[in-house]
C-alpha positions as a printed Julia matrix, in Angstrom:
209×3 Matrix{Float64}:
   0.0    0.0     0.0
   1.28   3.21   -1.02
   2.24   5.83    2.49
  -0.26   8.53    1.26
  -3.33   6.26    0.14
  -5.69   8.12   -1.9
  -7.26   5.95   -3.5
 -10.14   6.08   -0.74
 -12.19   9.19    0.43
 -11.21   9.96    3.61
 -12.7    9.27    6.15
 -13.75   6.1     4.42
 -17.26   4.95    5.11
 -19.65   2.05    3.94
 -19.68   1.53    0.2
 -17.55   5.05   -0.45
 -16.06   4.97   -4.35
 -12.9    4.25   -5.39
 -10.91   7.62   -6.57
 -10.43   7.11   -9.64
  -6.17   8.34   -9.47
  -6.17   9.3   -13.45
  -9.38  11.53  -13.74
  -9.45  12.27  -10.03
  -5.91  13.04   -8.8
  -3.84  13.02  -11.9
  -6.09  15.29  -14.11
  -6.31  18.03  -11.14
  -2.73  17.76  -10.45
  -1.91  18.6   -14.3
  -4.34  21.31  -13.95
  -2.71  22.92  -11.05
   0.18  22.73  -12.7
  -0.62  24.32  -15.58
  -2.52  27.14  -14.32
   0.93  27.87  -11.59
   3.62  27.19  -13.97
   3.39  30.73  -15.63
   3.61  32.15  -12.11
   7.09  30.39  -11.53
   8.44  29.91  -14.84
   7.21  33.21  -16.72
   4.97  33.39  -19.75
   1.17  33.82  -20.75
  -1.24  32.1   -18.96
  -3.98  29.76  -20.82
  -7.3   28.4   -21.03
  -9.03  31.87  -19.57
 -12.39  32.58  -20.35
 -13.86  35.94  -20.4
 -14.88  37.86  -17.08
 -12.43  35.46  -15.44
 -10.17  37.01  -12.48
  -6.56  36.17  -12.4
  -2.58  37.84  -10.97
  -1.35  39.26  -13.65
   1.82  37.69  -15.31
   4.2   39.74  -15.24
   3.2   41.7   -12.37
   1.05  40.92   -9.2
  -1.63  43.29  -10.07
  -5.12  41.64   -9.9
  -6.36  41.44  -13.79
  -9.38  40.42  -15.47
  -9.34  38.68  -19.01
 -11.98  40.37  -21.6
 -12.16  37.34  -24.06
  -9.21  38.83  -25.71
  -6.82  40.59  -23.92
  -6.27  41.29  -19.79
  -7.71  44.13  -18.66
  -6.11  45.78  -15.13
  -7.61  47.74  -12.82
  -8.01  51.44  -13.61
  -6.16  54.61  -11.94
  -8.94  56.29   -9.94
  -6.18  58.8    -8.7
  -5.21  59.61  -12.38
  -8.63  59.98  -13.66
  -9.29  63.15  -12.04
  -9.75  66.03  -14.17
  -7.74  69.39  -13.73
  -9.09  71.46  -11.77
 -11.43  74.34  -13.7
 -12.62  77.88  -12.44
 -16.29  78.51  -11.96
 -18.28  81.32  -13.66
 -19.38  83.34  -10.56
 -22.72  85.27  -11.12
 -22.54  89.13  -10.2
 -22.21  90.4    -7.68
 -20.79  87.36   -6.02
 -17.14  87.35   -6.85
 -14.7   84.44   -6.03
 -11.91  85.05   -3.22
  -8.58  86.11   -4.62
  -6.12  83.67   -4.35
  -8.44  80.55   -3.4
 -10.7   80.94   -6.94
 -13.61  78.97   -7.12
 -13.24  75.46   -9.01
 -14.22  72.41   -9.64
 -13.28  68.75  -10.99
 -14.57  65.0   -11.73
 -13.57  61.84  -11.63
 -15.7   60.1   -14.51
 -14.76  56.62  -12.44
 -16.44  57.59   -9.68
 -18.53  59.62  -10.83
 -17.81  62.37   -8.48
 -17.75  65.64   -8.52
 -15.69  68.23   -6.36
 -15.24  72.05   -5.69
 -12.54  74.21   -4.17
 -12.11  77.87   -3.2
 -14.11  80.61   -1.76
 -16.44  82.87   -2.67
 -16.67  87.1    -1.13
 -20.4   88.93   -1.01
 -19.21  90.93   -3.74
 -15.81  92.78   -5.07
 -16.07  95.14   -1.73
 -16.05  92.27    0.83
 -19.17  93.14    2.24
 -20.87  90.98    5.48
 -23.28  88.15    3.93
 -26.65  88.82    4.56
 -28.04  86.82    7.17
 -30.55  83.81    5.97
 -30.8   84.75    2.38
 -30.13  82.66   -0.26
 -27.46  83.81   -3.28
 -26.8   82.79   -6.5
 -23.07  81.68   -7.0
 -23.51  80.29  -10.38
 -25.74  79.23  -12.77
 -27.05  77.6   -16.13
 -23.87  79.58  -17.78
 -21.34  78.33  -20.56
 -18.35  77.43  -19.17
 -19.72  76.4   -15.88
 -19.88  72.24  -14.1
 -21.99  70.5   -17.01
 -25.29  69.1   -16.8
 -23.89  65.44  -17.02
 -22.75  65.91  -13.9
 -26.05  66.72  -12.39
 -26.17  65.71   -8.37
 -27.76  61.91   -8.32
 -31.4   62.5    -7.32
 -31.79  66.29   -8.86
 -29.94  68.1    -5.75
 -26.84  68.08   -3.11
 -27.37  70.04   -0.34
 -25.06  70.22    2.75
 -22.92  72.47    5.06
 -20.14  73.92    4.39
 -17.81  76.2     6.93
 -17.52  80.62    6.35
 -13.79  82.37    7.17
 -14.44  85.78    8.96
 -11.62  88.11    8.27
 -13.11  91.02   11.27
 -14.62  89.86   14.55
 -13.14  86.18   14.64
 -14.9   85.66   18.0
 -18.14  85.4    15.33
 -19.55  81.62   14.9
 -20.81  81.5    11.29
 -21.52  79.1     8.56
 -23.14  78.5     5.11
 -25.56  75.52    3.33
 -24.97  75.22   -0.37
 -26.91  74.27   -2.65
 -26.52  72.12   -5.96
 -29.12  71.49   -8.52
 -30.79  71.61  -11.78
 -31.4   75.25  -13.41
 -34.61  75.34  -15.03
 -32.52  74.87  -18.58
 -30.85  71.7   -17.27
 -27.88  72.28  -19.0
 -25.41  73.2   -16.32
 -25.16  73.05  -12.84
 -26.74  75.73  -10.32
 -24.79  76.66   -6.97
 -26.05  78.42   -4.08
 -25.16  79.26   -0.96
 -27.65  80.34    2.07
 -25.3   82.26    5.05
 -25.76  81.41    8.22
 -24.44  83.3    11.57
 -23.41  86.62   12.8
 -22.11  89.2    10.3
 -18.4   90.22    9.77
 -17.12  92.26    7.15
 -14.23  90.45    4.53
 -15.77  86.74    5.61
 -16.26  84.43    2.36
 -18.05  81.24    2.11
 -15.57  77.84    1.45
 -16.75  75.32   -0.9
 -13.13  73.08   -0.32
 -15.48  69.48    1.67
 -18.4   70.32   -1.29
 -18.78  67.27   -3.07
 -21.3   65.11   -4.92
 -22.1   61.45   -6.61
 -23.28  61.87  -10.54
């Protein structure tokens, strides 16, 4: 009897098969085999079939075969856009030196904004509880294709008070679909006491498309 018997299922019970050593053992042996050697020996590995997940060769990257060619994982990091400035709508004017902008990742589908945006080109104090217009259905401004998921994004976002820093203020903005549809609408809705010089950040706004 051979030391590793495996010729019997084990634990063996009443009336168990016999393994059958060519179709059973041997077969899934030289299958293992095959599919490993390209790992240690280099070269292309065979037999894929499409949507089938594999470590690349060469490389350790996880791949994915197409039905004709391997297809790696894509760079969310490099598929960010540059950043773009924002059409501001008068007499809202963006804060020098921290300009309004925006960006998307067409992977994710997300959407993001940085910079600030001033009451107007004299740094007047925000009114308190109104609503303004920062942009609008304007050319040149975030396209309608990347429209918040379910029509709107609305969330808080934190004011900078240049006077009177003992002041506790802050902002909601507001992302949605102009009546046009064919770019994005921003507002912003100030919230807190008044300070002259304070602007409104939009740097944590973001939103799913």
């Amino acid at each position: 009897m051979a030391y590793f018997n495996f010729t019997k299922i084990v634990p063996p019970a009443p009336n168990d098969p016999t393994v059958n050593e060519a179709t059973q053992l041997n077969n899934n042996w030289d299958h293992i085999e095959t599919k490993l050697t390209p790992y240690v020996n280099g070269g292309s590995l065979s037999g894929l079939e499409a949507g089938q997940e594999f470590l690349g060769t060469p490389g350790p990257r996880a791949s994915v075969w197409n039905g004709t060619a391997r297809r790696e994982p894509d760079d969310i990091d490099a598929a960010w856009t540059a950043w773009t400035a924002v059409p501001i709508i008068s007499p809202r004017v963006t804060r020098p030196g921290n300009i309004l902008k925006w960006r998307q990742n067409p992977l994710m589908r997300k959407v993001e904004l940085r910079g600030g945006v001033l009451f107007d080109a004299s740094s007047n104090a925000w009114t308190l509880g109104a609503t303004f217009l920062i942009t609008n259905d304007v050319a040149g401004g975030i396209p309608g294709t990347s429209f918040p998921v379910g029509g709107a994004m609305i969330g808080p976002t934190p004011t900078a008070i240049a006077a009177a820093p003992a002041i506790v203020a802050g902002a909601y903005v507001t992302v949605d679909k102009p009546v046009a549809n064919t770019f994005c609408r921003i507002r912003v809705q100030y919230m807190g006491g008044p300070g002259g010089g304070n602007f409104i950040a939009l740097d944590q706004i973001w939103w799913w498309y």
